[in-house]
C-alpha positions as MATLAB code, in Angstrom:
seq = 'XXXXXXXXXXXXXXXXXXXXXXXXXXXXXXXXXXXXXXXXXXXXXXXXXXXXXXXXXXXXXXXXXXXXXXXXXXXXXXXXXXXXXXXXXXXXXXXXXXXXXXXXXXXXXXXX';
ca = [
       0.000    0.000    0.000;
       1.794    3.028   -0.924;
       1.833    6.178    1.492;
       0.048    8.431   -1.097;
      -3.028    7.826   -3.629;
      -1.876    7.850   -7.368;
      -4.867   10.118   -7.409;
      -3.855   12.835   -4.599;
      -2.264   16.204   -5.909;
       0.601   15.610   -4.139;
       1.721   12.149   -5.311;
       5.483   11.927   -6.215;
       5.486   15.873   -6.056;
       8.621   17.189   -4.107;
       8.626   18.599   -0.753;
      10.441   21.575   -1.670;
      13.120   22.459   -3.964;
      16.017   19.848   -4.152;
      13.947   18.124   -1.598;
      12.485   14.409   -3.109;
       9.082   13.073   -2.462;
       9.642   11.628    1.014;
       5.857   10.401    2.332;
       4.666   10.920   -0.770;
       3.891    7.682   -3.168;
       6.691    4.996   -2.124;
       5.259    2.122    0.325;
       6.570    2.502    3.846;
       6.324   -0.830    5.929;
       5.236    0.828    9.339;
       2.317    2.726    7.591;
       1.536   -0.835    6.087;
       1.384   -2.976    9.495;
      -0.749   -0.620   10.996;
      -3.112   -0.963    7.957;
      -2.702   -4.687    8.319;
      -2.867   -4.804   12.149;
      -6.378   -2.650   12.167;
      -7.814   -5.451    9.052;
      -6.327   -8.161   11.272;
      -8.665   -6.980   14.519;
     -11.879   -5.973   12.197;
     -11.745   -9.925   10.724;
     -12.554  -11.173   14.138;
     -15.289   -7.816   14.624;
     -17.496   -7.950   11.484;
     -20.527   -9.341   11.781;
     -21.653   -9.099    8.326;
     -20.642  -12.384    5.929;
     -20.161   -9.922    3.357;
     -17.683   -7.409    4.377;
     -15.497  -10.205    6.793;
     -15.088  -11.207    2.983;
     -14.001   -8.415    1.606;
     -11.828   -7.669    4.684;
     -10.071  -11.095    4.600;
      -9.225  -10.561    1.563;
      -8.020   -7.170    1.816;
      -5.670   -8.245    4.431;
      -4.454  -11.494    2.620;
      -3.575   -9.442   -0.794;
      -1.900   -6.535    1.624;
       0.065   -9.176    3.525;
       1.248  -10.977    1.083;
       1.821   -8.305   -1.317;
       4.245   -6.450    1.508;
       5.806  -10.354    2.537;
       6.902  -10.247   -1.155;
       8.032   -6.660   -1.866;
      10.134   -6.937    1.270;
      11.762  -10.471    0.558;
      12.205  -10.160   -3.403;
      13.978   -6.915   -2.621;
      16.168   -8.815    0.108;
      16.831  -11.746   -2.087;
      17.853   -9.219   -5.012;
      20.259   -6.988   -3.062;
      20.916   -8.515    0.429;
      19.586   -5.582    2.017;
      16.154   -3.967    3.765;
      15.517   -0.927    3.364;
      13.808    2.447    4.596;
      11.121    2.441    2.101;
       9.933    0.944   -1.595;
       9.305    1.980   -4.934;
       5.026    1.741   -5.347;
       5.737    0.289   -9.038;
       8.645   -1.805   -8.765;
       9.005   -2.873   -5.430;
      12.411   -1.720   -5.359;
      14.363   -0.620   -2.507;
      14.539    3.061   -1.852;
      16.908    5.297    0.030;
      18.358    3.680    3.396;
      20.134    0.528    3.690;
      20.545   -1.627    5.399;
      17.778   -0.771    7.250;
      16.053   -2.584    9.949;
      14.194    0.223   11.450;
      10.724   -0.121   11.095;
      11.483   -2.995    8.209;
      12.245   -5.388   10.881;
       8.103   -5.267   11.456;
       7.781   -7.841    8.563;
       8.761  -10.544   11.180;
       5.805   -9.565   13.148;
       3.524   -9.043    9.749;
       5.268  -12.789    8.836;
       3.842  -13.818   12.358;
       0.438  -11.627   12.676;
       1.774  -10.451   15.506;
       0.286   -6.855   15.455;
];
């Protein structure tokens, strides 16, 4: 899930001169477990057959879409990293980083 909607005026814009779109577009894995941990509570809330549905499978595409962003990129460079590229997947700006990146192990364990 990346941090910013395609849509939103400020997608991939920078933050100021000579200063890169930080929050804006790339996926950030923090920002993504706490979208996964709040799916992960509302599948054991919802009442309605419908939307535990739809919620279970919003959380199973989001987890593993994130599981495989975060290992392809560590499998093709040996590293984590601060934050990924919303089209390729790719690793962007710090690394190695094990920051927030090290909350895949939890996401790996639904530990949220």
């Amino acid at each position: 899930m990346r941090s910013l909607a395609r849509t939103d005026q400020f997608y991939r814009k920078r933050n100021a001169p000579f200063d890169e779109p930080y929050w804006r577009g790339p996926i950030w894995i923090n920002v993504n477990f706490l979208a996964l941990g709040a799916l992960y509570h509302y599948k054991s809330s919802v009442t309605s057959v419908g939307l535990l549905k739809r919620v279970e499978g919003l959380y199973g595409r989001l987890r593993t879409n994130v599981l495989r962003t975060v290992l392809n990129e560590f499998d093709r460079t040996g590293h984590f990293w601060e934050q990924y590229d919303d089209v390729s997947g790719g690793g962007l700006r710090g690394h190695p980083f094990t920051g927030w990146t090290a909350l895949v192990v939890n996401i790996m364990a639904e530990k949220y």
